[in-house]
C-alpha positions in Angstrom: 32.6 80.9 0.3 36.1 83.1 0.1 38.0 79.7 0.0 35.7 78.1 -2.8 35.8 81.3 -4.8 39.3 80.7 -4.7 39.8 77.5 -5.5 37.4 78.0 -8.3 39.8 80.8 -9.7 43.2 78.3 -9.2 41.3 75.7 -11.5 40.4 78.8 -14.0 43.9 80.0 -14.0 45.8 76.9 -14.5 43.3 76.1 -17.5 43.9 79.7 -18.3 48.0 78.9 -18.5 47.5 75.7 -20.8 45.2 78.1 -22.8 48.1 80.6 -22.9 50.5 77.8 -23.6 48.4 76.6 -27.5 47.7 79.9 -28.1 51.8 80.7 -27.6 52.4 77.7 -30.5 49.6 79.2 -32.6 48.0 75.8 -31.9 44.0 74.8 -31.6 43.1 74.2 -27.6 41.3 70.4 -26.6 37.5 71.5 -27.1 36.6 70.8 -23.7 39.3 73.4 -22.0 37.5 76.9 -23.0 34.0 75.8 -21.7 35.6 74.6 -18.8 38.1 77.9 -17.8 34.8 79.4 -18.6 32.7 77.7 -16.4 35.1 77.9 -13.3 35.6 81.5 -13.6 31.3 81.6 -13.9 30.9 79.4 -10.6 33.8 81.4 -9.3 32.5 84.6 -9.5 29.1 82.9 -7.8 30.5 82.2 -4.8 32.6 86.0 -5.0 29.3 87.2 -5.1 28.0 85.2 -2.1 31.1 85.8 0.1 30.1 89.9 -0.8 27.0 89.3 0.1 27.8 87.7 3.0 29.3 91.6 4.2 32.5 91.1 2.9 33.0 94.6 1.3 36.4 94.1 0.5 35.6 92.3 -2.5 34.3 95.2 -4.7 37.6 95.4 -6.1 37.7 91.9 -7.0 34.1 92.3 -8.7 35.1 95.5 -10.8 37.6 93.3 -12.0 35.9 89.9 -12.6 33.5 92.0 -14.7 36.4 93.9 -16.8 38.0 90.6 -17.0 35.1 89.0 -18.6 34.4 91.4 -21.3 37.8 90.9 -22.7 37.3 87.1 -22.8 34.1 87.9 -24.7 36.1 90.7 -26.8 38.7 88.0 -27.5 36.2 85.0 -28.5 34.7 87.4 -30.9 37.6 88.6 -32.5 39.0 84.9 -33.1 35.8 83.6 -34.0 36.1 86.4 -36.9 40.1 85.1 -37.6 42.1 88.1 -35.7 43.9 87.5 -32.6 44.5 90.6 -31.0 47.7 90.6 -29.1 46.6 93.1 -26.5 43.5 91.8 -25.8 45.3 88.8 -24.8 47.9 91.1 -22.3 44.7 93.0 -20.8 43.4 89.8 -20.2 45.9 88.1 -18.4 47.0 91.4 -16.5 43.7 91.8 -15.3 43.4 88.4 -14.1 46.9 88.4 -12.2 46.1 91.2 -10.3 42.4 89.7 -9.7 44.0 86.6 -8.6 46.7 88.2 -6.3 43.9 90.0 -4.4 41.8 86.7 -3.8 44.8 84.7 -2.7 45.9 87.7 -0.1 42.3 88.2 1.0 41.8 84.3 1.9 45.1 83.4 3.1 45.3 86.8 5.1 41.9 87.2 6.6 42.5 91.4 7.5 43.9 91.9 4.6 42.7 95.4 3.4 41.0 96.1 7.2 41.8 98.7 8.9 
């Protein structure tokens, strides 16, 4: 479940950098790429949730920030929808999701990663 959580989040984040790249040239994204970085990061954070329930405690760290992660991509979707895009929003978001993203890739492709 670790590695499909992960590949999930790879799809979410590469959608996530052509999102990155319109909103950089102030441009409109295709229609069909927010509902789909969405949906990855939703069926992502599924099979997160199944690998922690599977005893991998290791993840909490991951979930605290899949959840803080989220509400700024909800914080962010209401503030454009309203006209305002909020620079710093934008920064939590994508720090957020780096660091997320780090940690998934070290806990799959190093399995005692974060063991003692």
């Amino acid at each position: 479940m670790l590695y499909a959580s992960t590949g999930c989040f790879t799809l979410t984040v590469m959608m996530g950098v052509w999102l990155a790249i319109f909103a950089a040239r102030y441009k409109r994204p295709f229609s069909f790429l927010t509902p789909l970085h969405v949906g990855s990061a939703v069926v992502g954070s599924v099979f997160l949730i199944i690998a922690l329930s599977n005893g991998d405690s290791r993840l909490m760290l991951n979930v605290a920030l899949a959840v803080a992660i989220a509400a700024f991509g909800v914080l962010m979707a209401f503030f454009r929808r309203r006209g305002a895009m909020i620079a710093p929003l934008y920064m939590c978001h994508i720090l957020l999701a780096v660091m997320f993203y780090f940690s998934m890739v070290c806990f799959t492709i190093f399995p005692n990663f974060g063991l003692d």
